[in-house]
PDB file of N, CA, C and O in Angstrom, chain B, residues numbered from 101:
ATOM      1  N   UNK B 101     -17.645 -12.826  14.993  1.00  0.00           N
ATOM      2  CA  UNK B 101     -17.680 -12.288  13.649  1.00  0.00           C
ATOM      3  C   UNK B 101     -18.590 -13.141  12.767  1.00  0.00           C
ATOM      4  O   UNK B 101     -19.384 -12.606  11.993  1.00  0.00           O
ATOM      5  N   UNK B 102     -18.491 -14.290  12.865  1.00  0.00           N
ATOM      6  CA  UNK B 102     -19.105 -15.615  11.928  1.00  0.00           C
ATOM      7  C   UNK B 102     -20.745 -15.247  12.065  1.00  0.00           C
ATOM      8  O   UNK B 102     -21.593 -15.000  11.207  1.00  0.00           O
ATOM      9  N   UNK B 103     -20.800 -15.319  13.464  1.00  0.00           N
ATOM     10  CA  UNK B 103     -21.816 -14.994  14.190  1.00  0.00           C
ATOM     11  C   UNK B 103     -23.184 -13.993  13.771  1.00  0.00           C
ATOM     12  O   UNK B 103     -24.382 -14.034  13.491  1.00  0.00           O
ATOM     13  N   UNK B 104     -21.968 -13.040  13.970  1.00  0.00           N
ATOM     14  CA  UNK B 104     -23.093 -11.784  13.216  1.00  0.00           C
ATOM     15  C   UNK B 104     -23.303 -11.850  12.064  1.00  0.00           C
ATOM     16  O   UNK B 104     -24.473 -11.784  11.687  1.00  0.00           O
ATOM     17  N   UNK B 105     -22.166 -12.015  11.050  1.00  0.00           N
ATOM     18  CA  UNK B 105     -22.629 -12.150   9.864  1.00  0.00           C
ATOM     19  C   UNK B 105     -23.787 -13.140   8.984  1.00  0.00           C
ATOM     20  O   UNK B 105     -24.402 -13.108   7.918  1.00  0.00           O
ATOM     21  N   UNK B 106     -23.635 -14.001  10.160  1.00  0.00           N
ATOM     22  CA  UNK B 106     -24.651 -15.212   9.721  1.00  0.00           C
ATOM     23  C   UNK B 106     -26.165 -14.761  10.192  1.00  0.00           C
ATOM     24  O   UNK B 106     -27.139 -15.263   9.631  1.00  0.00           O
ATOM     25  N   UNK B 107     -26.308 -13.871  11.161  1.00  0.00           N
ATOM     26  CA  UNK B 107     -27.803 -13.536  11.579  1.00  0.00           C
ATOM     27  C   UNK B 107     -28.357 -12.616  10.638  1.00  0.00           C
ATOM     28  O   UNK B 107     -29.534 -12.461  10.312  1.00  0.00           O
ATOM     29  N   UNK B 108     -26.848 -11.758  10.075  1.00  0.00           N
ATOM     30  CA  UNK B 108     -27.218 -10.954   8.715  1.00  0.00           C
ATOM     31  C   UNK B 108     -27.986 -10.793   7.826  1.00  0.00           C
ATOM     32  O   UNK B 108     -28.880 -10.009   7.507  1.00  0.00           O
ATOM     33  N   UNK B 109     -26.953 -12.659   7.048  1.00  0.00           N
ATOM     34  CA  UNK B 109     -27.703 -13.206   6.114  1.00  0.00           C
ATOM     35  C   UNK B 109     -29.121 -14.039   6.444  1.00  0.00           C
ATOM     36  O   UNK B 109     -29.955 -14.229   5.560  1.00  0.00           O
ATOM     37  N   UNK B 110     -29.238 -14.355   7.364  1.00  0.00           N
ATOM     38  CA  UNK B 110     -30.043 -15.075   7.750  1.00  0.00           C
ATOM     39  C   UNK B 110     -31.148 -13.952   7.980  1.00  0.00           C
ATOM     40  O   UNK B 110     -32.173 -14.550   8.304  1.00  0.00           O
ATOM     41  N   UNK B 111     -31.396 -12.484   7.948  1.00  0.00           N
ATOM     42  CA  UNK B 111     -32.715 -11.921   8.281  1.00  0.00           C
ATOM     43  C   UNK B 111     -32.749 -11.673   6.695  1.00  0.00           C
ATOM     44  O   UNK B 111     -33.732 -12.069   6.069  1.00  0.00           O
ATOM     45  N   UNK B 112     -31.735 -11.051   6.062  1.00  0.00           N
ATOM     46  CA  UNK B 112     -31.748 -10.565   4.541  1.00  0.00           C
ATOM     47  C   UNK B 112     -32.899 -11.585   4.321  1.00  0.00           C
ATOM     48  O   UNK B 112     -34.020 -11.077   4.274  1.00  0.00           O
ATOM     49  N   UNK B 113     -32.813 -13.144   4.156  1.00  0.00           N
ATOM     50  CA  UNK B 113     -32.769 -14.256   3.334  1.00  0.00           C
ATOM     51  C   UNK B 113     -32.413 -14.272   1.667  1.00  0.00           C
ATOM     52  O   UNK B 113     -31.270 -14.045   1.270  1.00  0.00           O
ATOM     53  N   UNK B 114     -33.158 -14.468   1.061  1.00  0.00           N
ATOM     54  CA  UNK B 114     -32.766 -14.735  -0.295  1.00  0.00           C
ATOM     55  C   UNK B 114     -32.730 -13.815  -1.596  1.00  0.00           C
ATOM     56  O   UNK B 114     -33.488 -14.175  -2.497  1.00  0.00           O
ATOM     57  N   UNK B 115     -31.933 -12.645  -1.830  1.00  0.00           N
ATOM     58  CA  UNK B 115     -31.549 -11.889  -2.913  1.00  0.00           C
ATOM     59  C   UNK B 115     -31.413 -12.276  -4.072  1.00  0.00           C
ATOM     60  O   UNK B 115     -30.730 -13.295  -4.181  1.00  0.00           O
ATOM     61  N   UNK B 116     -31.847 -11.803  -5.082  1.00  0.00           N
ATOM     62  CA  UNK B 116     -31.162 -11.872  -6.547  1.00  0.00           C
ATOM     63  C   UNK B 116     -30.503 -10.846  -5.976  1.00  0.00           C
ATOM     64  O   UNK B 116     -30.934 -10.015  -5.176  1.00  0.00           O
ATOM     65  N   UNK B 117     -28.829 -11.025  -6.701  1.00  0.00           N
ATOM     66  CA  UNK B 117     -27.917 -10.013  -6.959  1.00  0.00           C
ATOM     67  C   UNK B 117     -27.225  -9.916  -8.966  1.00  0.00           C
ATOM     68  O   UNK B 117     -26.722 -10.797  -9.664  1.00  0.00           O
ATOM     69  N   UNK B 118     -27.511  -8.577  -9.243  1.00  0.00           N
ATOM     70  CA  UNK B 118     -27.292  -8.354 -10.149  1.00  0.00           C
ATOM     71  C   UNK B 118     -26.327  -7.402 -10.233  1.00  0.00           C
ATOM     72  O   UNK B 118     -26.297  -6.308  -9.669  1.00  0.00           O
ATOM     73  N   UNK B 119     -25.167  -8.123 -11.327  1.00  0.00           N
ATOM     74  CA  UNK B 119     -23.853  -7.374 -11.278  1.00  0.00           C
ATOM     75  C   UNK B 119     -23.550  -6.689 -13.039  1.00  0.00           C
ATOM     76  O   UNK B 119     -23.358  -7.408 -14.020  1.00  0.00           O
ATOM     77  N   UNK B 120     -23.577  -5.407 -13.051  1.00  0.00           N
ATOM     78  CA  UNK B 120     -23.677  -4.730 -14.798  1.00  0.00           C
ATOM     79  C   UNK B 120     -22.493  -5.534 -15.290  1.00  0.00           C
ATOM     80  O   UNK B 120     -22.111  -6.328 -14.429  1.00  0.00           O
ATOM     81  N   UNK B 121     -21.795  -5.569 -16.417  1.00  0.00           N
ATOM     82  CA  UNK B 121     -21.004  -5.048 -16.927  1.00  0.00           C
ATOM     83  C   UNK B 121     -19.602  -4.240 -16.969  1.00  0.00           C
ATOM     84  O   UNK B 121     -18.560  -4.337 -17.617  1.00  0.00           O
ATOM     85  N   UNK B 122     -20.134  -3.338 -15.884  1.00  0.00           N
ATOM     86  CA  UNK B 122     -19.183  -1.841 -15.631  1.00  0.00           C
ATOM     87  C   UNK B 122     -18.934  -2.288 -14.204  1.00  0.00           C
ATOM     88  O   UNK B 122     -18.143  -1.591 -13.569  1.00  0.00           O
ATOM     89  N   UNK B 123     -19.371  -3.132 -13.709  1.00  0.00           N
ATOM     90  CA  UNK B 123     -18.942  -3.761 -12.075  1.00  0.00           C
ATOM     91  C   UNK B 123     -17.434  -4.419 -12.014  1.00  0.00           C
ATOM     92  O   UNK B 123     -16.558  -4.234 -11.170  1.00  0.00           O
ATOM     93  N   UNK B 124     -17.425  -5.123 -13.011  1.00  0.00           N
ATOM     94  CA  UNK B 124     -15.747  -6.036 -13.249  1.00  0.00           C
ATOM     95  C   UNK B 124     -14.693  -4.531 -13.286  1.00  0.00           C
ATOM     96  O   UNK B 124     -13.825  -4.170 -12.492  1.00  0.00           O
ATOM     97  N   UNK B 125     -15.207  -3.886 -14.560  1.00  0.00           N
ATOM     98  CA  UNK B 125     -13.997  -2.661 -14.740  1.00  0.00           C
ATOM     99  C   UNK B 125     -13.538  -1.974 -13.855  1.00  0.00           C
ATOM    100  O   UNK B 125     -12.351  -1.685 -13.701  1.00  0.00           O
ATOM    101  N   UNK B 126     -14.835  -1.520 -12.915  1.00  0.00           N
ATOM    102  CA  UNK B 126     -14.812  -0.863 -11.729  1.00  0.00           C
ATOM    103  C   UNK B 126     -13.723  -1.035 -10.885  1.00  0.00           C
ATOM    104  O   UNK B 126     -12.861  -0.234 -10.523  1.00  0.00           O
ATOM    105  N   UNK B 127     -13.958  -2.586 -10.545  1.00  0.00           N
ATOM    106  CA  UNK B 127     -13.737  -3.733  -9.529  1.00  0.00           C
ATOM    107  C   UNK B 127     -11.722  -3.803 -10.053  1.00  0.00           C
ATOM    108  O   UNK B 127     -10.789  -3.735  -9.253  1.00  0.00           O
ATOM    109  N   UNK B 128     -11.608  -3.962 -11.672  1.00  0.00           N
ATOM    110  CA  UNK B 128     -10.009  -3.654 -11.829  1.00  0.00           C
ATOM    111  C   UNK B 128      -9.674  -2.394 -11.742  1.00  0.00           C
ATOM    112  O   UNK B 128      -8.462  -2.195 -11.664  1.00  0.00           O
ATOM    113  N   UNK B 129     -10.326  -1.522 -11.730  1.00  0.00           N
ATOM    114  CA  UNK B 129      -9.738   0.241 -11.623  1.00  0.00           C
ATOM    115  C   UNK B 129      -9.357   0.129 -10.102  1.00  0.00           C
ATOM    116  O   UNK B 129      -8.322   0.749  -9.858  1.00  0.00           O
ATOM    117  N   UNK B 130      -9.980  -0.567  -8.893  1.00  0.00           N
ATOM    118  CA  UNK B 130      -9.730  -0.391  -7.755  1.00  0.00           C
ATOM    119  C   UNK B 130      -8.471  -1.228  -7.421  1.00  0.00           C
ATOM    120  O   UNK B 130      -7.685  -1.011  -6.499  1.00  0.00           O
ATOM    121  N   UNK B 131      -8.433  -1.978  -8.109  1.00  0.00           N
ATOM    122  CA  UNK B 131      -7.470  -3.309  -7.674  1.00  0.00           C
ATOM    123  C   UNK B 131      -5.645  -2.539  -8.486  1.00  0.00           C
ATOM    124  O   UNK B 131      -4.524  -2.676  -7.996  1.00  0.00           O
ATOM    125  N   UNK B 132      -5.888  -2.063  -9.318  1.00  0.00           N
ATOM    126  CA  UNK B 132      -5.028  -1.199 -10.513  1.00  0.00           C
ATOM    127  C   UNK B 132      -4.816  -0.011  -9.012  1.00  0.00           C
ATOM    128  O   UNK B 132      -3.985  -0.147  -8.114  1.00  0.00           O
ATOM    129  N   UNK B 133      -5.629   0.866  -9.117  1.00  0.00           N
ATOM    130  CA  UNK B 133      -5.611   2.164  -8.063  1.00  0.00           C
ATOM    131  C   UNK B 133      -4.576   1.579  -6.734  1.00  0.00           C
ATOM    132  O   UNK B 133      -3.480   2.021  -6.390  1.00  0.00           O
ATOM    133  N   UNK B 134      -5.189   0.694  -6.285  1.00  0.00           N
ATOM    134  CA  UNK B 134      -4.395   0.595  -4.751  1.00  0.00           C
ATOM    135  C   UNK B 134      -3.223  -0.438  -4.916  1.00  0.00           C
ATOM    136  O   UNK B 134      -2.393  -0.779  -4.073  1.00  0.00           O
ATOM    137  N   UNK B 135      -3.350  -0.800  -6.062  1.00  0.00           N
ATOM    138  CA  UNK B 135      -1.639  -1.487  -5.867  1.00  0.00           C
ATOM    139  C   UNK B 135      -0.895  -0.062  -6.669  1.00  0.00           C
ATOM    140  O   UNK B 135       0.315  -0.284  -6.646  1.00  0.00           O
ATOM    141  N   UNK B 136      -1.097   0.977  -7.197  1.00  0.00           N
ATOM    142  CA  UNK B 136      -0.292   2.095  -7.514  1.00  0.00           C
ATOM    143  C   UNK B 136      -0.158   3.043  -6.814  1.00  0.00           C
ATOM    144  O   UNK B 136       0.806   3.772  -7.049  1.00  0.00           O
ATOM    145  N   UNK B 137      -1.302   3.467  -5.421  1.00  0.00           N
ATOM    146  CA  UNK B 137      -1.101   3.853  -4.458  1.00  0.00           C
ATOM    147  C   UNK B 137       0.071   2.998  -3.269  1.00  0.00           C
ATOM    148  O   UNK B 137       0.853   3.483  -2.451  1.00  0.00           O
ATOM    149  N   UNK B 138      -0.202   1.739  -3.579  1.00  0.00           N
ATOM    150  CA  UNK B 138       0.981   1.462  -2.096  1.00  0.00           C
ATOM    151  C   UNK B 138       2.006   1.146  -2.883  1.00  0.00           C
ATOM    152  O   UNK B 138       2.683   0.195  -2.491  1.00  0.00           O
ATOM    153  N   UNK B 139       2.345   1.704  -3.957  1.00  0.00           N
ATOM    154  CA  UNK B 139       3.596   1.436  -4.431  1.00  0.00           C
ATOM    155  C   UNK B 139       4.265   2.704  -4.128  1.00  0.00           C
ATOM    156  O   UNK B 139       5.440   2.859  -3.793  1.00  0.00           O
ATOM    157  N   UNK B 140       3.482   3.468  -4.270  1.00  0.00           N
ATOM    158  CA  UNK B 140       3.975   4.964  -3.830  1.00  0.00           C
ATOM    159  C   UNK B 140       4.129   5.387  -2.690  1.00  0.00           C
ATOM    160  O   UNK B 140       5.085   6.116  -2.426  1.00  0.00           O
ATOM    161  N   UNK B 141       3.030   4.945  -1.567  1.00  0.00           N
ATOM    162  CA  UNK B 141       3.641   4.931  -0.421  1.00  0.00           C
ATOM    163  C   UNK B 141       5.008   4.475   0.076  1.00  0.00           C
ATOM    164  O   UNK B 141       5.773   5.127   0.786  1.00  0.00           O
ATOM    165  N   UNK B 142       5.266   2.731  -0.617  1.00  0.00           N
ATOM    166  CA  UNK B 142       6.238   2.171  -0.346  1.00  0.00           C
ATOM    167  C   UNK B 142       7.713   3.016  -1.032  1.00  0.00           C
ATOM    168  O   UNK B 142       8.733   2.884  -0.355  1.00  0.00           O
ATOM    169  N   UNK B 143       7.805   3.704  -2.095  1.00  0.00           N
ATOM    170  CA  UNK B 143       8.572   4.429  -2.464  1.00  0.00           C
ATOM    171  C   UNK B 143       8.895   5.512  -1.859  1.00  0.00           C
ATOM    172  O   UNK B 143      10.077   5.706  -1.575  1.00  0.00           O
ATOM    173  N   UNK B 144       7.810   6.535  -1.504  1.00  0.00           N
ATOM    174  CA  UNK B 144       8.057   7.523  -0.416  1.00  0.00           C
ATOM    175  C   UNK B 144       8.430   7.407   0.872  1.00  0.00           C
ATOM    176  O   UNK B 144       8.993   8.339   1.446  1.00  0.00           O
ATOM    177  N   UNK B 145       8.116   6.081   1.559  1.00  0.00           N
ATOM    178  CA  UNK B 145       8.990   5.772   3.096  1.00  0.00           C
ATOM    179  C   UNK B 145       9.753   4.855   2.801  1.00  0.00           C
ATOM    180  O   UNK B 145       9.598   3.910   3.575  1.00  0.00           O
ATOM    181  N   UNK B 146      10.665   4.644   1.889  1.00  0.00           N
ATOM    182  CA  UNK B 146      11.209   3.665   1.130  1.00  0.00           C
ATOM    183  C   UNK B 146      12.164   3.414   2.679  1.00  0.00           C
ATOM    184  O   UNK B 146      12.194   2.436   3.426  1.00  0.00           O
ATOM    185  N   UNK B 147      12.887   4.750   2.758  1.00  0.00           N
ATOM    186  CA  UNK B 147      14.509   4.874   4.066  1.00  0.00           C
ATOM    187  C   UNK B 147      13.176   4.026   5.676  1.00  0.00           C
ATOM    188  O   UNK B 147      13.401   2.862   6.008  1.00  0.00           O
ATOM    189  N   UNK B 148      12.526   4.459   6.070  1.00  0.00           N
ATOM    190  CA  UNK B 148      11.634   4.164   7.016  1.00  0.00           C
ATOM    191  C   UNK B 148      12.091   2.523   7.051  1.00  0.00           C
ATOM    192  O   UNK B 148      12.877   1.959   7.813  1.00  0.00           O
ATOM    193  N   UNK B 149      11.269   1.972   5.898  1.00  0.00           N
ATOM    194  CA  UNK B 149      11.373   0.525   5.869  1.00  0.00           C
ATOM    195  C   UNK B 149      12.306  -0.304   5.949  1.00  0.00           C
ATOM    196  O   UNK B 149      12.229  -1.454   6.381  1.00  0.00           O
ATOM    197  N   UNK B 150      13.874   0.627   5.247  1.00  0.00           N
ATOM    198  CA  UNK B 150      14.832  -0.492   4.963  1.00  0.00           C
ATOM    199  C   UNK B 150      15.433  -0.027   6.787  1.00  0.00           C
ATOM    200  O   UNK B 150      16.380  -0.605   7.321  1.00  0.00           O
ATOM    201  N   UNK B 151      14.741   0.934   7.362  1.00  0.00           N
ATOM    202  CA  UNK B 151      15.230   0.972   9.000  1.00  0.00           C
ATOM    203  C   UNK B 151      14.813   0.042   9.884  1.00  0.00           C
ATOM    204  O   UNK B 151      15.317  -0.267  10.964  1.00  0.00           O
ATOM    205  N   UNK B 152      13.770  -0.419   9.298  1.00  0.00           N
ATOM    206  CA  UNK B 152      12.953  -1.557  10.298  1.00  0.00           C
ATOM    207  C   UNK B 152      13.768  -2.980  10.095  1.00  0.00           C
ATOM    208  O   UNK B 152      13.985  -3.886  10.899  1.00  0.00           O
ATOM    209  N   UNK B 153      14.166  -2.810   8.593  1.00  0.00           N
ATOM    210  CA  UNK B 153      14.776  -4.414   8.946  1.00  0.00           C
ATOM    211  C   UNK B 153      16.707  -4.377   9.012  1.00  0.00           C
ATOM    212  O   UNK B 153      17.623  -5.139   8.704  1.00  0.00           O
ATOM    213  N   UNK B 154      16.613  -3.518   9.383  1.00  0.00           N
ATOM    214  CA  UNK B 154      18.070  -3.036   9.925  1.00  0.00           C
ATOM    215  C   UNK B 154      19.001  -2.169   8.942  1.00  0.00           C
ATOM    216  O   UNK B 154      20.197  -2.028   9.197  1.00  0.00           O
ATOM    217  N   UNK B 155      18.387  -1.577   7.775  1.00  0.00           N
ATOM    218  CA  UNK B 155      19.634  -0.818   7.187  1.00  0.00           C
ATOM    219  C   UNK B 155      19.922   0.730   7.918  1.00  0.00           C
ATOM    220  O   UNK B 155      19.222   1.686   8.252  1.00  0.00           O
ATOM    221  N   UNK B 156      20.930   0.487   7.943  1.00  0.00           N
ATOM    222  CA  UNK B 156      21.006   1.577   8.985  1.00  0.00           C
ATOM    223  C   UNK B 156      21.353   2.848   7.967  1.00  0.00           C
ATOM    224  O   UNK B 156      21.973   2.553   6.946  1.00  0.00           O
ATOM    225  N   UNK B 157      21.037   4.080   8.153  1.00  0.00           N
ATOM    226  CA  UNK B 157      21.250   5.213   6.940  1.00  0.00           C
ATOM    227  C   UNK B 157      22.550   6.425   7.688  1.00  0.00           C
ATOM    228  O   UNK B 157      22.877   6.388   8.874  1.00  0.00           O
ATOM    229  N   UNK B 158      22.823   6.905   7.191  1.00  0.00           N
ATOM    230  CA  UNK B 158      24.047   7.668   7.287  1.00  0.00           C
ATOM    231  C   UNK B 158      23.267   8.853   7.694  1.00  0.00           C
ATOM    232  O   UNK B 158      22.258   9.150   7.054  1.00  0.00           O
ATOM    233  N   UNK B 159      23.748   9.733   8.967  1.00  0.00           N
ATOM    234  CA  UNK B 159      23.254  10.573   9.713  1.00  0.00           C
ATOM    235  C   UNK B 159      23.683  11.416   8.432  1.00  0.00           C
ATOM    236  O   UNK B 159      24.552  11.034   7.649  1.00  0.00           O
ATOM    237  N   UNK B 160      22.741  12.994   8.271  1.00  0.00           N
ATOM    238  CA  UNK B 160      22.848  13.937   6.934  1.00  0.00           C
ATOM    239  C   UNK B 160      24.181  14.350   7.118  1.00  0.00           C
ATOM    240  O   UNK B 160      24.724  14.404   6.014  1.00  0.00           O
ATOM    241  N   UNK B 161      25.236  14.784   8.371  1.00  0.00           N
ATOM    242  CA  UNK B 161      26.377  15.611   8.208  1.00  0.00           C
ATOM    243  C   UNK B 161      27.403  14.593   7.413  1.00  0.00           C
ATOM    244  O   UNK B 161      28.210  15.002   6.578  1.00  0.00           O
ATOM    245  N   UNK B 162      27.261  13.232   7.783  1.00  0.00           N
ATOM    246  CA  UNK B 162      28.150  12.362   7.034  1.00  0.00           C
ATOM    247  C   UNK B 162      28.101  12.595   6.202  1.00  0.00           C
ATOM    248  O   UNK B 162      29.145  13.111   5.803  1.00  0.00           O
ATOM    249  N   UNK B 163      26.874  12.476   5.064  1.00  0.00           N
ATOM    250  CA  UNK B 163      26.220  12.500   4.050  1.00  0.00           C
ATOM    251  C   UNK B 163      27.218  13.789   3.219  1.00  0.00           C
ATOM    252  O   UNK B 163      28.103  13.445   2.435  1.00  0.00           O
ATOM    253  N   UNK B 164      27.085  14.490   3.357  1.00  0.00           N
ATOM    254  CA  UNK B 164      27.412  15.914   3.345  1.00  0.00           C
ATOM    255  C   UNK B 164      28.722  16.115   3.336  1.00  0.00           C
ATOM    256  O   UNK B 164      28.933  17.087   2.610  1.00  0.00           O
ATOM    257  N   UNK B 165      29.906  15.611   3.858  1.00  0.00           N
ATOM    258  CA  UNK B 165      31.212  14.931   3.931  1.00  0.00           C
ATOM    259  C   UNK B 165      31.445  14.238   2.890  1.00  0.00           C
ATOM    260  O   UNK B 165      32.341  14.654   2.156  1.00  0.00           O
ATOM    261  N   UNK B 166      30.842  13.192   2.569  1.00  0.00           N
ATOM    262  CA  UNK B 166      30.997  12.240   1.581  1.00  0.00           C
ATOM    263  C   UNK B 166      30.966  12.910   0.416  1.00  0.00           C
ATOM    264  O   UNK B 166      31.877  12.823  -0.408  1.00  0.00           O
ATOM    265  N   UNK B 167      29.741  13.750   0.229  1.00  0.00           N
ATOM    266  CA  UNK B 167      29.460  14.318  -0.769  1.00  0.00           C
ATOM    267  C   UNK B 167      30.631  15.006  -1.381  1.00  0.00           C
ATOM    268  O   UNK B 167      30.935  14.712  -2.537  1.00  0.00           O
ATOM    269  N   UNK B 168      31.360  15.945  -0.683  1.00  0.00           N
ATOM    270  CA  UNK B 168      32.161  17.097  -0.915  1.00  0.00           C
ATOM    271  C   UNK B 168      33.504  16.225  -1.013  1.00  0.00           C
ATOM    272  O   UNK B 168      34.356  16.603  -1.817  1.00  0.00           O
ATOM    273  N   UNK B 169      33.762  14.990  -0.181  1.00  0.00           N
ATOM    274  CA  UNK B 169      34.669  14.541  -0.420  1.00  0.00           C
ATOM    275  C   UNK B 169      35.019  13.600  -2.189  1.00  0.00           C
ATOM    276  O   UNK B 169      36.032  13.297  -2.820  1.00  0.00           O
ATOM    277  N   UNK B 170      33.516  13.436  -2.385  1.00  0.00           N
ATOM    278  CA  UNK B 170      33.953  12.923  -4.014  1.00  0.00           C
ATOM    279  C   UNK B 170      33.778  14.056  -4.971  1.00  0.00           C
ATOM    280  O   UNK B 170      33.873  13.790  -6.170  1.00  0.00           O
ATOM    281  N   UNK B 171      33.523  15.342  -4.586  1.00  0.00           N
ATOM    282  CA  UNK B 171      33.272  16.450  -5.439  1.00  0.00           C
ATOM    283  C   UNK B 171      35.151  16.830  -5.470  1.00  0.00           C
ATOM    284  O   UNK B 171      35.865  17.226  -6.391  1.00  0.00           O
ATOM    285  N   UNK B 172      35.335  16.627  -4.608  1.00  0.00           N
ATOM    286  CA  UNK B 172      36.479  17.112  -4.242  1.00  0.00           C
ATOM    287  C   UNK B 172      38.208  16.030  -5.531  1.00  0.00           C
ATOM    288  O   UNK B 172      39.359  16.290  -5.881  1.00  0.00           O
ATOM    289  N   UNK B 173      37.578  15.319  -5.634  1.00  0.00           N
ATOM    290  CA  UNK B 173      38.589  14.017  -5.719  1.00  0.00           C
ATOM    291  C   UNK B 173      38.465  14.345  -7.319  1.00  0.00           C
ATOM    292  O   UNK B 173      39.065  13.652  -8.140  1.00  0.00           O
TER     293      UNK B 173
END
């Protein structure tokens, strides 16, 4: 990896790089965007995740039992 990247820079050689203004904002709209995207992911497989580190979830007919049993009470 080091490797290639270094033969990279090494044919490029020496750039001015010029960055606007509107590059930083950009640069926080993306950083803003994907931490509000994987928050949403993480919210939508929220049950997925807490399965991986062992919460175990109540099969739906339980669910459904329970339910009727505090509707009931």
């Amino acid at each position: 990896m080091y490797l290639l990247a270094g033969s990279l820079l090494s044919i490029l050689g020496s750039k001015n790089a010029y960055l606007d203004p509107g590059s930083g904002s950009f640069l926080l709209q993306l950083l803003i965007a994907g931490l509000l995207g994987a928050g949403i992911v993480i919210r939508s497989q929220w049950s997925r995740i807490k399965g991986w580190f062992g919460g175990k979830s109540k099969p739906a007919a339980e669910e459904d039992e329970d339910e009727k049993d505090e509707q009931s009470s």
